[in-house]
Structures are given as structure tokens and as C-alpha cells.
C-alpha positions in Angstrom: 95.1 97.2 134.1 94.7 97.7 130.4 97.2 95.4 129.3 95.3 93.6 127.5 93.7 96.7 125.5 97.0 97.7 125.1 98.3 94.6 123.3 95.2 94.3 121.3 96.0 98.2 120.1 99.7 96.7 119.7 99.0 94.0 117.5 96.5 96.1 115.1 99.3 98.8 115.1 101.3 95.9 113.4 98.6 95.2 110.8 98.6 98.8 110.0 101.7 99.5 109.6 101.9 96.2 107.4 99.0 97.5 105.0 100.7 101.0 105.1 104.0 99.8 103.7 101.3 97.6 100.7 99.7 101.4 100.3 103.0 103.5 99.8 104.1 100.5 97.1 100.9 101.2 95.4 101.4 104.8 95.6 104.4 104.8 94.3 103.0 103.0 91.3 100.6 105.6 91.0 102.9 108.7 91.0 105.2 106.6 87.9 102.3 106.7 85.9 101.4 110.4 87.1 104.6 111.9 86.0 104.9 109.7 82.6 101.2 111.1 81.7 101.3 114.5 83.2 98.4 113.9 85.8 98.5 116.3 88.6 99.0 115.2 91.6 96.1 115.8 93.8 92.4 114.6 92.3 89.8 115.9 94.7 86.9 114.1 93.2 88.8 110.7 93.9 89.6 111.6 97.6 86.0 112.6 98.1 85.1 109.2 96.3 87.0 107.3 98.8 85.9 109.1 102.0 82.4 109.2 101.1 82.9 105.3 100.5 84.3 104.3 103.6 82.3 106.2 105.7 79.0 104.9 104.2 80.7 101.4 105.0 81.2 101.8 108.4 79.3 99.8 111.1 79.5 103.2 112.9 78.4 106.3 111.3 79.0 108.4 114.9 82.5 107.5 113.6 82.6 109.4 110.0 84.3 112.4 111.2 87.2 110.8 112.6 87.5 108.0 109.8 87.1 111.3 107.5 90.6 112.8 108.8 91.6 109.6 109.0 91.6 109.3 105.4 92.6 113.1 104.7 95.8 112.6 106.7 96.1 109.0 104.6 95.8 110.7 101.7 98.4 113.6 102.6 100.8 111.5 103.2 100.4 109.1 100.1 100.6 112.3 98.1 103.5 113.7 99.9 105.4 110.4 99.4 104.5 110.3 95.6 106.1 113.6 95.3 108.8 112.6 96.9 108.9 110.0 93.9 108.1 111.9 90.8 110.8 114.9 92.6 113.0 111.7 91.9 111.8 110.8 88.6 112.5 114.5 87.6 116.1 114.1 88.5 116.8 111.1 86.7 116.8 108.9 90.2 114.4 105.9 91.0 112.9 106.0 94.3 
């Protein structure tokens, strides 16, 4: 009994955390470039951009609201770890 739902949630769990270790590498090419040209961290328009993209692409709109903080907590995180990165950058320290 659910075994096999299990698994299947097991092996996407594996793709994602796969494509979250590509997305932190790409974030923390984005917060190098942030901190040598003084861009703020956070750009709102550019979150909004994204959300507002994926949603409209899913096969599911019932499901915007939870792809929506989906993408918000993404997003915290990415910008938590690019701090994390340009805090290093500050102190003469490669992340």
C-alpha cells in the first residue's frame, strides 16, 4: 500500500534535489556579479516575472497558489545562499 507512490515521490525527490544543487551553482554566479556591480540583492519585479511565468505554464492552474509559494520559498532560499556568498566575498573568502 503506497509503495509505489512512495518510490515515484522518491525518485523525483532525487531529480530535485539534483536540479537544486544546478540552481544554487547558478546562484552563486549571480550573487559574484551582484556584489562586483553593487546590485541589491532582492529584485521584485524579476521574482514576479518568474512566478507569473510558471504559473501561466502550468497544465493546472488550480495549482498556481501552491507553485506560487513554491517559488517564493525557492527564491528565499537562493537569496539566502547568495548572501551567504557575497557575506564571503566581503571578507575576502570564496564560497
Amino acid at each position: 500500500m503506497l509503495e509505489a507512490e512512495r518510490q515515484e515521490i522518491n525518485e523525483i525527490d532525487a531529480q530535485l534535489t539534483a536540479l537544486f544543487e544546478k540552481r544554487l551553482a547558478v546562484a552563486h554566479k549571480i550573487a559574484t556579479v551582484k556584489y562586483e556591480n553593487k546590485i541589491p540583492l532582492t529584485n521584485v519585479l524579476r521574482e514576479q516575472e518568474v512566478i507569473s511565468q510558471q504559473t501561466a505554464a502550468l497544465a493546472d492552474p488550480t495549482l498556481a497558489p501552491y507553485l506560487t509559494d513554491w517559488y517564493r520559498s525557492t527564491m528565499l532560499i537562493a537569496k539566502q545562499y547568495q548572501a551567504h556568498v557575497i557575506k564571503g566575498l566581503q571578507n575576502g573568502k570564496s564560497v
